[in-house]
Backbone as JSON Lines, residues from 0, in Angstrom:
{"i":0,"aa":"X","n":[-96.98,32.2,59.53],"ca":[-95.58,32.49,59.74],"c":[-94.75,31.47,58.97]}
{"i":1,"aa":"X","n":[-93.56,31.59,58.55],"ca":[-92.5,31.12,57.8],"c":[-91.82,31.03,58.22]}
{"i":2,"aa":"X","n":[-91.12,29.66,57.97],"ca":[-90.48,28.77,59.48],"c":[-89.14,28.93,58.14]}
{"i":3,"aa":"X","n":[-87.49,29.21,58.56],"ca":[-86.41,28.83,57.92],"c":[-85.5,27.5,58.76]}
{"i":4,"aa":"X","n":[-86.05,26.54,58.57],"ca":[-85.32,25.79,59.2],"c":[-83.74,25.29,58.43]}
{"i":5,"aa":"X","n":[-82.88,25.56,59.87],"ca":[-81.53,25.3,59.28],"c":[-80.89,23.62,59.77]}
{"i":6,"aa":"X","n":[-79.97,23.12,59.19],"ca":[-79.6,21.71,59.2],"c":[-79.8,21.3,61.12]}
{"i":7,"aa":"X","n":[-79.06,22.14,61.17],"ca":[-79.13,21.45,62.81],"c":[-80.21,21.45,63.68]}
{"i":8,"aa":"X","n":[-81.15,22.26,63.19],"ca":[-82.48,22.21,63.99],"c":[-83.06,21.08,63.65]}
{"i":9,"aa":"X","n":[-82.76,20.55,62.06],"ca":[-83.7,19.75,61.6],"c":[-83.05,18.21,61.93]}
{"i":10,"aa":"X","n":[-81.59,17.88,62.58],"ca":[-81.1,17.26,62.84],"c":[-81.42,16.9,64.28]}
{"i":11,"aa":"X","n":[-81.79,18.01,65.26],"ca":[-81.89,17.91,66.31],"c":[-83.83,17.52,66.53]}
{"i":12,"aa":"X","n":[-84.57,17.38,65.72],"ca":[-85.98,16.71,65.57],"c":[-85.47,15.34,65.31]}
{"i":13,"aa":"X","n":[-84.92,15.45,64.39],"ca":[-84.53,13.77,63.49],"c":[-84.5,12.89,64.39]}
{"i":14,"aa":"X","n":[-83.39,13.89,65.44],"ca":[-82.58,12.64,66.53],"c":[-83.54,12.93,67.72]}
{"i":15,"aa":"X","n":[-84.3,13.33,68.22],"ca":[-85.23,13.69,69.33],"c":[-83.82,13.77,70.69]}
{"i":16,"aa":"X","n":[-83.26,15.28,69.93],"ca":[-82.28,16.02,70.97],"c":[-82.84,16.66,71.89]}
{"i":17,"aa":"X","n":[-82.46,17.26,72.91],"ca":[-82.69,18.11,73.66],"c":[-83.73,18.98,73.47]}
{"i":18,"aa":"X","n":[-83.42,19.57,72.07],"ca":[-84.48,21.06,71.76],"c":[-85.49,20.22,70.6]}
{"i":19,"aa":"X","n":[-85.79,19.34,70.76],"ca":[-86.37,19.06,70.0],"c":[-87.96,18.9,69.55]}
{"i":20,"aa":"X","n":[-87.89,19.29,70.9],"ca":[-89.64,19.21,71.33],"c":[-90.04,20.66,71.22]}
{"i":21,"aa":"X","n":[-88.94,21.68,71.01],"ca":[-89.58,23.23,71.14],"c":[-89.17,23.49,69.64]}
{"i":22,"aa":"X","n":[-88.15,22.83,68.67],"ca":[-88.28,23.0,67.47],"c":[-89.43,22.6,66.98]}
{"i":23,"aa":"X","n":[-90.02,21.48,67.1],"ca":[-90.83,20.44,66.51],"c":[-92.41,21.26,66.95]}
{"i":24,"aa":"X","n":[-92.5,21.99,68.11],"ca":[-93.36,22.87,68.43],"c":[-93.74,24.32,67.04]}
{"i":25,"aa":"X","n":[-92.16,24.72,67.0],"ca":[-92.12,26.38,65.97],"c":[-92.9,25.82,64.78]}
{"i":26,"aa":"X","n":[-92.75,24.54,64.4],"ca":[-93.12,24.0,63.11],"c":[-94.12,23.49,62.59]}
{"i":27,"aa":"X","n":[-94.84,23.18,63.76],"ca":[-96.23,22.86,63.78],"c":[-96.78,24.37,63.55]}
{"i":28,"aa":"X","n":[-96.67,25.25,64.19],"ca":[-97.43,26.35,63.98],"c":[-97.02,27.32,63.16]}
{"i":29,"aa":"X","n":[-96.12,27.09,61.8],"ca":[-95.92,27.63,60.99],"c":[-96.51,27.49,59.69]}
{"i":30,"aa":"X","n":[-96.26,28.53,59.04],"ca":[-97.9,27.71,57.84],"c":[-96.76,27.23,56.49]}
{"i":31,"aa":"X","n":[-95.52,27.63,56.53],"ca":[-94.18,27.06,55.55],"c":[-93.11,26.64,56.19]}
{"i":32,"aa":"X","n":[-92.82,26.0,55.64],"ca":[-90.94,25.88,56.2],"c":[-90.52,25.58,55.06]}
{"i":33,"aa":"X","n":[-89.6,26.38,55.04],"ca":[-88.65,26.44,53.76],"c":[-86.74,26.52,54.58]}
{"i":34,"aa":"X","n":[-86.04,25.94,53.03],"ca":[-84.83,25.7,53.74],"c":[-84.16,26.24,52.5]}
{"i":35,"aa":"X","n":[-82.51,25.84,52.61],"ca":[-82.11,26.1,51.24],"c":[-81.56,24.5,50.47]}
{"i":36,"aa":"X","n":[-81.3,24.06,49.21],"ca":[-80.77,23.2,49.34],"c":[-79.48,22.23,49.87]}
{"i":37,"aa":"X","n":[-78.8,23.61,50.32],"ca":[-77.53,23.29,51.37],"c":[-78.06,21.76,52.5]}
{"i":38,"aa":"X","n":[-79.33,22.3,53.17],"ca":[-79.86,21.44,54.32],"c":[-79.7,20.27,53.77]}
{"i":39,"aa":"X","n":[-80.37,19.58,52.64],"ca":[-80.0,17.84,52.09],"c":[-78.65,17.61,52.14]}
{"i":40,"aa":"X","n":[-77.79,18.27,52.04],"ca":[-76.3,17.78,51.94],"c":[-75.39,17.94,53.39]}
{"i":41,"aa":"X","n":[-75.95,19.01,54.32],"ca":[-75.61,19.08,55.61],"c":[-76.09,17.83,56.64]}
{"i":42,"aa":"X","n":[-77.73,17.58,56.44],"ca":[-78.43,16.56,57.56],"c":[-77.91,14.87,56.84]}
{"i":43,"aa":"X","n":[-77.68,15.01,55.63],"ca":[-76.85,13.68,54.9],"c":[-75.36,13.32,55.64]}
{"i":44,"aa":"X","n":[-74.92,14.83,55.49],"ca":[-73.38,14.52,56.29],"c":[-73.61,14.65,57.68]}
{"i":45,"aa":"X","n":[-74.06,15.03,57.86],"ca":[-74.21,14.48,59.95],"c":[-74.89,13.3,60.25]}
{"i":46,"aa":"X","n":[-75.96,12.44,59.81],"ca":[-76.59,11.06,59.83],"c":[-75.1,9.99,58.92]}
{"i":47,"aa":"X","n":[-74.16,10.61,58.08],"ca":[-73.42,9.51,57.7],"c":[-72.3,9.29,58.82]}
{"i":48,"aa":"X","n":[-72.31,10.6,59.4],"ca":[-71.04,10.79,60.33],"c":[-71.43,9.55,61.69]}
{"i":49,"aa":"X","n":[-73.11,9.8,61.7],"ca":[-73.73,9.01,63.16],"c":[-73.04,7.34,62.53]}
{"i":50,"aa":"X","n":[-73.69,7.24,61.85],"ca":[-73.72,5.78,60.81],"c":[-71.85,5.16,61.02]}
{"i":51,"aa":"X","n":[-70.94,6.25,60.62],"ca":[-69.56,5.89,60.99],"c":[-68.9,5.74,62.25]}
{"i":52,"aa":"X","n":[-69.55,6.64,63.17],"ca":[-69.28,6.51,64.56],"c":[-69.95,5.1,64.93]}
{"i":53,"aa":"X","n":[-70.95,4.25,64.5],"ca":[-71.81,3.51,64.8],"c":[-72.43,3.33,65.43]}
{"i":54,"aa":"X","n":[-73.2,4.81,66.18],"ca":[-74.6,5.06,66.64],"c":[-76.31,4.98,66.06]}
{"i":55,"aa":"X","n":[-76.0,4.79,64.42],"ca":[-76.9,5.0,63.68],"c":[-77.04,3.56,62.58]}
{"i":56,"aa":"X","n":[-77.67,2.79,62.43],"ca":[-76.88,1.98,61.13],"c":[-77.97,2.76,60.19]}
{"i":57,"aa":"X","n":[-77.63,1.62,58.95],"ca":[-77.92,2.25,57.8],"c":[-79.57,2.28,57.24]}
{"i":58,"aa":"X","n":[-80.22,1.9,57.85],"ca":[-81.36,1.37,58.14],"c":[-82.13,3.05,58.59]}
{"i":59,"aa":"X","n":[-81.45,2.55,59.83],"ca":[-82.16,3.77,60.52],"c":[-81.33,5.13,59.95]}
{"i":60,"aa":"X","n":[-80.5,5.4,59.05],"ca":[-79.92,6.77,58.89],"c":[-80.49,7.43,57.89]}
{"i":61,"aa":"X","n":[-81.05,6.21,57.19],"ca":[-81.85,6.48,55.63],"c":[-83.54,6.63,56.87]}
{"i":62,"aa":"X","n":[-83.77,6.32,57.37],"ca":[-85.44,6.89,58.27],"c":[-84.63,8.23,58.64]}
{"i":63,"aa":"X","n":[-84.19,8.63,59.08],"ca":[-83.81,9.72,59.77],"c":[-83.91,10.74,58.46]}
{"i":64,"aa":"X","n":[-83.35,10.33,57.62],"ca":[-82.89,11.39,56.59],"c":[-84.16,11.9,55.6]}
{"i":65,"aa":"X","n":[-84.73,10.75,55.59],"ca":[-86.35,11.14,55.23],"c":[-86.98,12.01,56.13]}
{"i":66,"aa":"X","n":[-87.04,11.57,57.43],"ca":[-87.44,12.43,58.03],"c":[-87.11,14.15,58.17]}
{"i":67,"aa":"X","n":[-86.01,14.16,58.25],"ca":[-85.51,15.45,58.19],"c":[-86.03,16.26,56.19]}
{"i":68,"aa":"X","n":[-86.2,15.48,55.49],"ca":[-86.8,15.78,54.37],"c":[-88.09,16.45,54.01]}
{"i":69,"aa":"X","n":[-88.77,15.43,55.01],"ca":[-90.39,15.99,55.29],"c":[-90.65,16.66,55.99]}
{"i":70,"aa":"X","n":[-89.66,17.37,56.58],"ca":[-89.94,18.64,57.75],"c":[-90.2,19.97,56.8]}
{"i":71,"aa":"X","n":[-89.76,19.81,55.58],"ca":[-89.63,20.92,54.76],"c":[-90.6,20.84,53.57]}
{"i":72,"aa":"X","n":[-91.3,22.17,53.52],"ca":[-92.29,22.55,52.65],"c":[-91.86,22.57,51.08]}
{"i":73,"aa":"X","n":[-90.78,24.24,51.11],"ca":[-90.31,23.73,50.04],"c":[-88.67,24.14,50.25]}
{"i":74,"aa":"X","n":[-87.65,23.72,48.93],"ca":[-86.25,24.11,49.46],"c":[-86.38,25.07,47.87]}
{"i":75,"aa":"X","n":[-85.04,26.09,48.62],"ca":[-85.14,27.03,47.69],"c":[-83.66,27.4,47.45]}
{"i":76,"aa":"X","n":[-83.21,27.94,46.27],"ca":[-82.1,27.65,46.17],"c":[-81.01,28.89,46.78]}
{"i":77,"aa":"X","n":[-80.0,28.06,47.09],"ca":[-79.34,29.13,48.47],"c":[-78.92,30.75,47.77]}
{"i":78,"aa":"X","n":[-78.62,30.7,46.2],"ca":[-78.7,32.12,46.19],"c":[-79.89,33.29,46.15]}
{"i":79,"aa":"X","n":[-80.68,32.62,46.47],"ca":[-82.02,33.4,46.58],"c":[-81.95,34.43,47.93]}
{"i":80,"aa":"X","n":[-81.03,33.71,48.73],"ca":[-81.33,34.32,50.34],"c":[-79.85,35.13,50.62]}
{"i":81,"aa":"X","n":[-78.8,35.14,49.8],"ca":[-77.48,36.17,49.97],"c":[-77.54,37.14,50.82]}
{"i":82,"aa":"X","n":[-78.24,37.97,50.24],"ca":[-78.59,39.6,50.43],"c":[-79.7,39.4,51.86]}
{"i":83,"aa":"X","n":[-80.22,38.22,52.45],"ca":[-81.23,38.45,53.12],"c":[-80.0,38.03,54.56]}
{"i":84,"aa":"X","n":[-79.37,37.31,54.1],"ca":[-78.3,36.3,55.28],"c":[-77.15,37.41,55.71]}
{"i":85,"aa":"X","n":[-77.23,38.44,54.99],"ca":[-76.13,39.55,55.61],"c":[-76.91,40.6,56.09]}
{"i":86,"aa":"X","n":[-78.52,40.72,56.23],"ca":[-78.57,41.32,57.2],"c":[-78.97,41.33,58.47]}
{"i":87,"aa":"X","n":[-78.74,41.78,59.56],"ca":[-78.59,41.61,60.74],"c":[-79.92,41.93,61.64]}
């Protein structure tokens, strides 16, 4: 199975949120995870946002952000998936 992981799922592993133990579950038993490259620039701007609030320093925002990196197999580029994201 083929896992699409989107920024906030992969944000919510990073940070060991709430759902993070049943995301971190889908992903183990998927044989891909693929994202688009949107996700590097979304999980960047929510770990800089932690980092400004000063829940996160910089240390740990750059581990986090790796992490959320290596959750993903491969990234693919977001117009590949247009036509797949409008249907329902």
């Amino acid at each position: 199975m083929i896992i699409v992981l989107d920024a906030s799922a992969g944000i919510e592993i990073a940070l060991s949120r709430e759902n993070a133990e049943i995301y971190g579950k889908k992903i183990e038993g998927a044989s891909k995870v693929i994202t688009s490259e949107l996700y590097k620039a979304e999980t960047a701007n929510v770990l800089w946002k932690y980092n400004n609030a000063g829940f996160l320093n910089k240390e740990e925002v750059q581990k986090r952000l790796r992490y959320c990196d290596e959750l993903i197999d491969k990234y693919i580029d977001i117009s590949e998936n247009n036509e797949e994201a409008l249907v329902a």
